[in-house]
BALOBA-1460 file (C-alpha; in Angstrom, 3 decimals):
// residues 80
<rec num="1" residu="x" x="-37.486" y="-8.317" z="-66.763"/>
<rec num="2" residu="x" x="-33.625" y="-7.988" z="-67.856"/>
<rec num="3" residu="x" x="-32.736" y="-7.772" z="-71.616"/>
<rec num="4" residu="x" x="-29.040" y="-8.329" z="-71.968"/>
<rec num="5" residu="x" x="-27.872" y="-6.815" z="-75.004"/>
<rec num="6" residu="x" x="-24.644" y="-7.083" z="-77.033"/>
<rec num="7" residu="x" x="-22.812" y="-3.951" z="-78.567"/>
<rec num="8" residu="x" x="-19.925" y="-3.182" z="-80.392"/>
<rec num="9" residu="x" x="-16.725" y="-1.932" z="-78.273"/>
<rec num="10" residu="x" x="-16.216" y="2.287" z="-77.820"/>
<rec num="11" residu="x" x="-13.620" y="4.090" z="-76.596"/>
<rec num="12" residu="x" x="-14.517" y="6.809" z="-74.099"/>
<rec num="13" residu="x" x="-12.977" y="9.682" z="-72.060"/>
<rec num="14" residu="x" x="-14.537" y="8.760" z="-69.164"/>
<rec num="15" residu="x" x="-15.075" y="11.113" z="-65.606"/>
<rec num="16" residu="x" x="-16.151" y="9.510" z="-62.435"/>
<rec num="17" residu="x" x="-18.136" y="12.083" z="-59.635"/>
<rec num="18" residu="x" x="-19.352" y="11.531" z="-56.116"/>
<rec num="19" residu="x" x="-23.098" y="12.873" z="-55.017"/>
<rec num="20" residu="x" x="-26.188" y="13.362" z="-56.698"/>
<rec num="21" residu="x" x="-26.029" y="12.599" z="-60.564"/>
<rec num="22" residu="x" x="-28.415" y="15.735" z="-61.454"/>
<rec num="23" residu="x" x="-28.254" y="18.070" z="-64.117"/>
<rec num="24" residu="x" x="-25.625" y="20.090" z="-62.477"/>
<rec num="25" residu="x" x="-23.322" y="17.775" z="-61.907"/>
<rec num="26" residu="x" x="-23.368" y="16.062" z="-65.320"/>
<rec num="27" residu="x" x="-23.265" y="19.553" z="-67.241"/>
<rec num="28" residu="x" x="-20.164" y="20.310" z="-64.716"/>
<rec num="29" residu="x" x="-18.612" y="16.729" z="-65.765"/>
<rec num="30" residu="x" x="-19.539" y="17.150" z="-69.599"/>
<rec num="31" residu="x" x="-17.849" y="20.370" z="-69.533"/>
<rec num="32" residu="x" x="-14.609" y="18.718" z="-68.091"/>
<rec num="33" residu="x" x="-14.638" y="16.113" z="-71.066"/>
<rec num="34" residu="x" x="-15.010" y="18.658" z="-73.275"/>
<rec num="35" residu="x" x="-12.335" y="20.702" z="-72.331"/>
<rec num="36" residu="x" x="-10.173" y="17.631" z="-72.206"/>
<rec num="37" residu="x" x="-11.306" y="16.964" z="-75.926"/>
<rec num="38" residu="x" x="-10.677" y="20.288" z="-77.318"/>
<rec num="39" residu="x" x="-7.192" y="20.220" z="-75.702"/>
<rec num="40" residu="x" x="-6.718" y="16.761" z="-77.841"/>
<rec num="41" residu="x" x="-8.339" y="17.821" z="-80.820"/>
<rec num="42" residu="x" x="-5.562" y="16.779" z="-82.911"/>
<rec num="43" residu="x" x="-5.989" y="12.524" z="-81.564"/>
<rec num="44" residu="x" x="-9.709" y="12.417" z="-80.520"/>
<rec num="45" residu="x" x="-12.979" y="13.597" z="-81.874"/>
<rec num="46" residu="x" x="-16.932" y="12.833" z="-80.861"/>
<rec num="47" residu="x" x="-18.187" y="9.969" z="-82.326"/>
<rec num="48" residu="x" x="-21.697" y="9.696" z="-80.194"/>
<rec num="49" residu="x" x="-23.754" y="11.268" z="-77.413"/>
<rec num="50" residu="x" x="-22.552" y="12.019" z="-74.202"/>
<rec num="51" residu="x" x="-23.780" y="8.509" z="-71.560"/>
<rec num="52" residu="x" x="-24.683" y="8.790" z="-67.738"/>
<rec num="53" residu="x" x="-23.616" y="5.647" z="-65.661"/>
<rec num="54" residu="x" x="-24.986" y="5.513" z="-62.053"/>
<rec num="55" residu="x" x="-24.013" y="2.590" z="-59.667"/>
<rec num="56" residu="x" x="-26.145" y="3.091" z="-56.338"/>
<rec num="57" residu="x" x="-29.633" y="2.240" z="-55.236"/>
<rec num="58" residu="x" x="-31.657" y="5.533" z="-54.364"/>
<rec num="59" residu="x" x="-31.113" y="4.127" z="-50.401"/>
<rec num="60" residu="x" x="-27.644" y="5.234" z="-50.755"/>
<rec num="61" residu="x" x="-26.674" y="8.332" z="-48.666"/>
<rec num="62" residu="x" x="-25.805" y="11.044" z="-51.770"/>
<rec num="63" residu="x" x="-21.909" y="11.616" z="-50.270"/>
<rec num="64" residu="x" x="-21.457" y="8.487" z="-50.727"/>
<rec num="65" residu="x" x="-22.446" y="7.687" z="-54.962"/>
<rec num="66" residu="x" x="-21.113" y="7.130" z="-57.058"/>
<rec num="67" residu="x" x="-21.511" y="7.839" z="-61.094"/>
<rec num="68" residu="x" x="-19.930" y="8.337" z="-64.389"/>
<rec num="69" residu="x" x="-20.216" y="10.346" z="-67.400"/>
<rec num="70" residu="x" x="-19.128" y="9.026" z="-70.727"/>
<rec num="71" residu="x" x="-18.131" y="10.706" z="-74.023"/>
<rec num="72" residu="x" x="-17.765" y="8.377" z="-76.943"/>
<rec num="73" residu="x" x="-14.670" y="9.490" z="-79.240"/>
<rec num="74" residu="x" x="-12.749" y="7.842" z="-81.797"/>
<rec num="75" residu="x" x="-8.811" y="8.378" z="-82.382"/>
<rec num="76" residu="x" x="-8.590" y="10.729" z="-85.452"/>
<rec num="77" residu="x" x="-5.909" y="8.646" z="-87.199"/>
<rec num="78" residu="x" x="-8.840" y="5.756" z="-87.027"/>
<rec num="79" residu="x" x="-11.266" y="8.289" z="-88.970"/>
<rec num="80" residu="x" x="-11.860" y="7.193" z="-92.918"/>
């Protein structure tokens, strides 16, 4: 069973890795967006937990997948 659900558009910094989407590798990607963020502190802040995306069925050879993580953030000028 597939529930399709609508939700309202984010903006995200957004990293894309190839192999194994473990803890490792997400905590090595998170830490990558973060940097990124606190170098642009003064146009981008958090605005929700970090997001995992991965795209391959567990048949897929691990060299070969492909996943993203996600950091919702919002522009500051866009703040209220």
């Amino acid at each position: 069973h597939v529930q399709v659900i609508d939700v309202p558009e984010l903006t995200v910094l957004s990293i894309g890795c190839r192999g194994e989407m473990n803890d490792q590798a997400v905590a090595a990607a998170e830490q990558k967006l973060n940097q990124w963020l606190q170098e642009n502190a003064d146009r981008y802040t958090q605005s929700g937990p970090l997001r995992k995306l991965g795209y391959n069925s567990p048949f897929m050879p691990s060299f070969l997948k492909y996943f993203e993580v996600l950091l919702p953030v919002t522009p500051v000028d866009a703040e209220p």
